[in-house]
N, C-alpha and C positions, 0 to 999 in steps of 0.2 A: 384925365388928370390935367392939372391947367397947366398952364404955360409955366415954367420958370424963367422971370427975366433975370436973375440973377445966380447964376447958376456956380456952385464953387468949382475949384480946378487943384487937381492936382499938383505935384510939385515936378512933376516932369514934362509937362501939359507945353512948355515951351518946344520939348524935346517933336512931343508931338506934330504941333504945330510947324516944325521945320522939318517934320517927314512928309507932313500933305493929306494927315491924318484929314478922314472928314468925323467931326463932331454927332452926338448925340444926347440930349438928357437923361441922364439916368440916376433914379435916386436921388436927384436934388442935383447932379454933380454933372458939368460938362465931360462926356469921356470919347477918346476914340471910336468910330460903332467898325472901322476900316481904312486902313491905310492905302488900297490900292483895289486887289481882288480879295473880295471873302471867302472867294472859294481857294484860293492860292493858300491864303494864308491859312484853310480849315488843313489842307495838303499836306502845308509844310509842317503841323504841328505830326500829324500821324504819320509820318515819314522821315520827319528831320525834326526840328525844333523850332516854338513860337516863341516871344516873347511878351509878356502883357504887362501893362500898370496896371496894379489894383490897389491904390491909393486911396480909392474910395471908400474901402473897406473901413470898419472901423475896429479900434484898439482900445480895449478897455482892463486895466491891470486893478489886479485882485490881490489885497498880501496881509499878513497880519497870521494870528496865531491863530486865529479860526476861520480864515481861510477858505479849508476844504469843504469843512463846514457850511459853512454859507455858502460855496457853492454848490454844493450835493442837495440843499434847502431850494434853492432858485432853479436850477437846473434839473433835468430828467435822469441824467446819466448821475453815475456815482463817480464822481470826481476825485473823493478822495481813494479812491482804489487807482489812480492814475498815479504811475511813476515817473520818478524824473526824467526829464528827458524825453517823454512820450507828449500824444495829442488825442483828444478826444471828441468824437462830432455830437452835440447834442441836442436836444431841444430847449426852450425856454419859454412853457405856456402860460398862460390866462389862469385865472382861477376856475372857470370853464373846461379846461380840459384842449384849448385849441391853441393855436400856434403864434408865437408873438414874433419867432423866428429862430432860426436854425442858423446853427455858430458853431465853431472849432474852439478846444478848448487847449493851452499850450503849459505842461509845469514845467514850470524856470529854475524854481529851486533845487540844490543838490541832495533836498535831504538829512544835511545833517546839522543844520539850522531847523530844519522842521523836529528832527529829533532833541535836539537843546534844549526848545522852547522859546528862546532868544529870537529869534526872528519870525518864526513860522512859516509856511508856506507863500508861493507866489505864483501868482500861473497870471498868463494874459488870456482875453478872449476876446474871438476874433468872431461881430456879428456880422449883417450884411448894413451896404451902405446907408439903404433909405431909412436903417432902422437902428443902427448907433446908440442915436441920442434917446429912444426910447429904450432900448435894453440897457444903456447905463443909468438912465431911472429908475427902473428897475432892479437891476440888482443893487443899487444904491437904498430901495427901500426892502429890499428882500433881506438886504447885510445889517440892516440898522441892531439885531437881537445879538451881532456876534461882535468878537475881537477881529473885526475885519474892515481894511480899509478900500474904497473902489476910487481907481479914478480914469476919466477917458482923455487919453494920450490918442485921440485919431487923428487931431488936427496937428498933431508933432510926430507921424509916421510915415512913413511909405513905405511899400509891399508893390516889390516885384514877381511875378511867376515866370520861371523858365520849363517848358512842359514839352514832351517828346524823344523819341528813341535816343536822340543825339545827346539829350540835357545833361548829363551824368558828363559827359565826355567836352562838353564845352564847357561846365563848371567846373572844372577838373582842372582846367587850365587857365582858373583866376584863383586859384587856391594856391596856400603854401606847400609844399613837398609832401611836408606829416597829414595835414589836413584831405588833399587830396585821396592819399594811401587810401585813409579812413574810409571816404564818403560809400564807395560797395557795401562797408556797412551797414550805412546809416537805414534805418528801417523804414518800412512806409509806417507813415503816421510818427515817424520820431524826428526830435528838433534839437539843433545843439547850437552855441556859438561857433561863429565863423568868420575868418578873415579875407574880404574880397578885395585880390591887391588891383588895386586903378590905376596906377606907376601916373601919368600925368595925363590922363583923359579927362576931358571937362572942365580942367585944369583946376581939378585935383590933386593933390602932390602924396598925397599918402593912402594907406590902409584903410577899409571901411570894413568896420563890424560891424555883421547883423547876425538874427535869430535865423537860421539855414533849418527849412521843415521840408523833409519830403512828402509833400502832399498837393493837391490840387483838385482842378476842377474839368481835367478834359479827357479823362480814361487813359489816359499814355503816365507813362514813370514822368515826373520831373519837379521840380522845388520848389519854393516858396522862399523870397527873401526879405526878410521881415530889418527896415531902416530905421533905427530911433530910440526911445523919443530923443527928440532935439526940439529945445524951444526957437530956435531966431527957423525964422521958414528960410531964407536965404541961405542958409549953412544944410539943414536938409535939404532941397532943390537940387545944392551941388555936389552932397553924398551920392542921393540921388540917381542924377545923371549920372557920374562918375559910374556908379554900379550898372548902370544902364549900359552905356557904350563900353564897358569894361567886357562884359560879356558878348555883346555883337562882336567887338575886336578878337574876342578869342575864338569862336566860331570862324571867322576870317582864318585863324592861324592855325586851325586844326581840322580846316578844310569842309567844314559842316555848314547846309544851309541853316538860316536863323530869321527868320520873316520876323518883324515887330506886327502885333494882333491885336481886333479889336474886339468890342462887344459882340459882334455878330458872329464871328466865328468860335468865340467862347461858348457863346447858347447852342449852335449846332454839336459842336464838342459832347459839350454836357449833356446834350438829348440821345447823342449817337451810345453816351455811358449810365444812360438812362437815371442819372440825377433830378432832383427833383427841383423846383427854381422857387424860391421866395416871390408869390403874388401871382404864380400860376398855380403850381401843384401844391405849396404850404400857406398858409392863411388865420387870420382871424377865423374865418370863416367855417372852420372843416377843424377835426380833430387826427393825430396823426396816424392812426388807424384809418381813416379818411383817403390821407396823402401821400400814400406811398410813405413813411418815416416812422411807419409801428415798431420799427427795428430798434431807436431812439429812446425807446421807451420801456426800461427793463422793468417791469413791475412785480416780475414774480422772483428777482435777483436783490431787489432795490427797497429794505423796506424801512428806511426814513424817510421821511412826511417831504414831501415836496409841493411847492405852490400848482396848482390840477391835480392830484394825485388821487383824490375823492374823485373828483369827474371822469379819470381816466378808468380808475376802476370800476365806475359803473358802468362807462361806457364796456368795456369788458365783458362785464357779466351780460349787460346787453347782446352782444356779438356785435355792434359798431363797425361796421368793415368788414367782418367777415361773414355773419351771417343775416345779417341784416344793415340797410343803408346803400351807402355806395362808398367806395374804394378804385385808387388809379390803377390801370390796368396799361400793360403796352401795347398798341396796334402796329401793323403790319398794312399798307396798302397794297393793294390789287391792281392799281391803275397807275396814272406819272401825276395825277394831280395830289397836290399839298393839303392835310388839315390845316387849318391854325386855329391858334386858342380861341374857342368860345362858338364856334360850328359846333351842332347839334350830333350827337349818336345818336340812332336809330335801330331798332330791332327787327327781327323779318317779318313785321306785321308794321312797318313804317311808322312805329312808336318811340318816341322822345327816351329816351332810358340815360341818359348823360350828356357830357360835352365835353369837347374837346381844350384838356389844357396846353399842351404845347403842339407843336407841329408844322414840321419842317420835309424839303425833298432830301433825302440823305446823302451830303456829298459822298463819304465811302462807300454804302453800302449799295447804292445807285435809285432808290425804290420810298414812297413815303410812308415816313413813321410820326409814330404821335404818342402823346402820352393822353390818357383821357381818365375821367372822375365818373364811371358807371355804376350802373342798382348792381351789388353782388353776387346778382344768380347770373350777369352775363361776365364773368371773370376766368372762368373758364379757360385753359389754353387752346386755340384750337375755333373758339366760337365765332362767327361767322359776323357781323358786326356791316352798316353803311354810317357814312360821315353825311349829312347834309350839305355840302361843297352848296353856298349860292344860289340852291335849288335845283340842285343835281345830285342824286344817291350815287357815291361811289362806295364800291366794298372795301373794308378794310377788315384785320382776323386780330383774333386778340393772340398774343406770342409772350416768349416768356423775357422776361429782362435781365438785363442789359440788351439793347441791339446791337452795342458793340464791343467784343472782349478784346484789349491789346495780345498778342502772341509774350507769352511766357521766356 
């Protein structure tokens, strides 16, 4: 990838910047990769609570009386079966059948504008960074047949995650009384308004509403705090931070550690919850029967025409993934040395048979795991697998996924 000399910045990137954050490209976007330890901070999330900007992300709002429509047309998932208040992960492919990227989807409306007619529906969705501006293309041309308007609000939002056993309970304590009561609640995968009181941090003088989702990206409970839109960058900056140091402050007060986190211990996260990552395991390249995300893809639940839906159904009848091709499987090491992406698998005949997409030494679990892209007859749980390490066979077993369950 080349260089980016101009790289965008978040709106809390100052915030950063005066923790001693060190920097990384990602997506186009300067972001945190670690403030200190990545292994502290990977700690603190599965034990206590991290903190992350994900600013980068992008926001693209969807409204109009056809709406659902257009998006159940563009999307995998059946969206208009989504209820208010709920969230939904989907896909969003190619006319091919492969993967342009993988997004959460959010309905805003109550409902009973979508019943009126008067308004109709509204939902945000939320893609990944490097690919924004190419999914609001997209659905901007997918929307053009309906009563539906798209527009991308990424550059007027910010999105914080607070994630880990403590988040419930440090959120708890920037909330109002009634709001609080609530959040036990609030469901995974559900999103409501929220008001997160800032009293004069950042110097802030008031209340900040955001969209509050309980969801994430690192196998432990904890939220998503969705900022905006707001046009002047300066006014978001200081919501913002405000929300930012609002929540550190109240970890301070309710005696819970709260490490701020960067990109690196997000990816360890997410591999330890055997998530799949946009540009390793999801791709142009590969169809989601491929990538670990067949699950994305209701086709026998789902039968309005959607942009792949030819491709995927033949891919189907094919076996694509499962009985023929290759499909991610999760590995298990043998040894203390690390896969990473793009080392070779090997079968017990020292034959090429896949490669390794992600892989990492597992801070929890002690031992190296990987996710990898293999021919489906070695899928197998149980099967016996080497990583080409550098020109070194180390064994690695194929196991089942997740590597790591948070306790209930």
């Amino acid at each position: 990838m080349p260089e980016n000399n101009n790289p965008n910045t978040t709106p809390l990137h100052g915030v950063h910047v005066e923790a001693g954050a060190s920097f990384t490209d990602f997506g186009g976007w300067q972001m945190p990769l670690k403030y200190g330890s990545e292994l502290a901070e990977h700690q603190a999330v599965r034990t206590s609570a991290g903190l992350f900007d994900l600013s980068h992300m992008g926001e693209i709002r969807v409204t109009g009386a056809q709406a659902a429509e257009a998006l159940d047309y563009a999307l995998t998932a059946r969206i208009s079966a989504v209820e208010p208040g709920q969230a939904k992960y989907s896909l969003i492919c190619t006319e091919a059948g492969t993967v342009l990227d993988d997004l959460i989807v959010y309905r805003l409306d109550d409902g009973r504008e979508a019943e009126s007619g008067d308004a109709g529906r509204e939902y945000l969705v939320v893609p990944n960074a490097g690919n924004a501006s190419a999914v609001a293309s997209a659905l901007t041309e997918r929307a053009a047949d309906f009563a539906a308007t798209v527009r991308n609000e990424s550059s007027q939002t910010a999105l914080i995650a607070l994630q880990g056993p403590e988040a419930a309970r440090i959120l708890s304590a920037v909330l109002p009384e009634g709001e609080a009561a609530e959040l036990e609640g609030l469901a995974y995968y559900a999103a409501r308004p929220a008001t997160v009181q800032t009293g004069a941090e950042a110097g802030h003088g008031g209340d900040v509403t955001v969209l509050l989702a309980r969801t994430g990206y690192t196998g432990e409970d904890g939220f998503e705090l969705i900022i905006g839109p707001v046009a002047d960058r300066g006014v978001l900056s200081t919501e913002a931070e405000a929300v930012w140091n609002a929540l550190r402050g109240a970890a301070d007060s309710v005696g819970a550690e709260l490490l701020p986190c960067g990109l690196a211990c997000r990816d360890s996260l997410r591999l330890e919850a055997g998530m799949p990552l946009y540009g390793n395991e999801l791709g142009l390249g590969h169809l989601p029967s491929e990538s670990g995300a067949g699950m994305a893809v209701p086709l026998k639940s789902k039968e309005a025409d959607f942009v792949g839906r030819d491709a995927l159904l033949a891919a189907r009848e094919a076996g694509t993934g499962v009985t023929t091709g290759q499909r991610i499987v999760a590995l298990q090491g043998g040894g203390r040395r690390a896969a990473r992406a793009g080392y070779p698998v090997l079968d017990a005949e020292g034959q090429r048979i896949g490669e390794v997409t992600s892989g990492i030494p597992s801070p929890t679990l002690g031992y190296p795991i990987a996710l990898a892209r293999v021919d489906v007859g070695f899928r197998e749980i149980g099967t016996e697998l080497t990583v080409d390490l550098r020109g070194k066979a180390e064994p690695f077993t194929v196991v089942r996924s997740p590597f790591y369950r948070r306790a209930e």
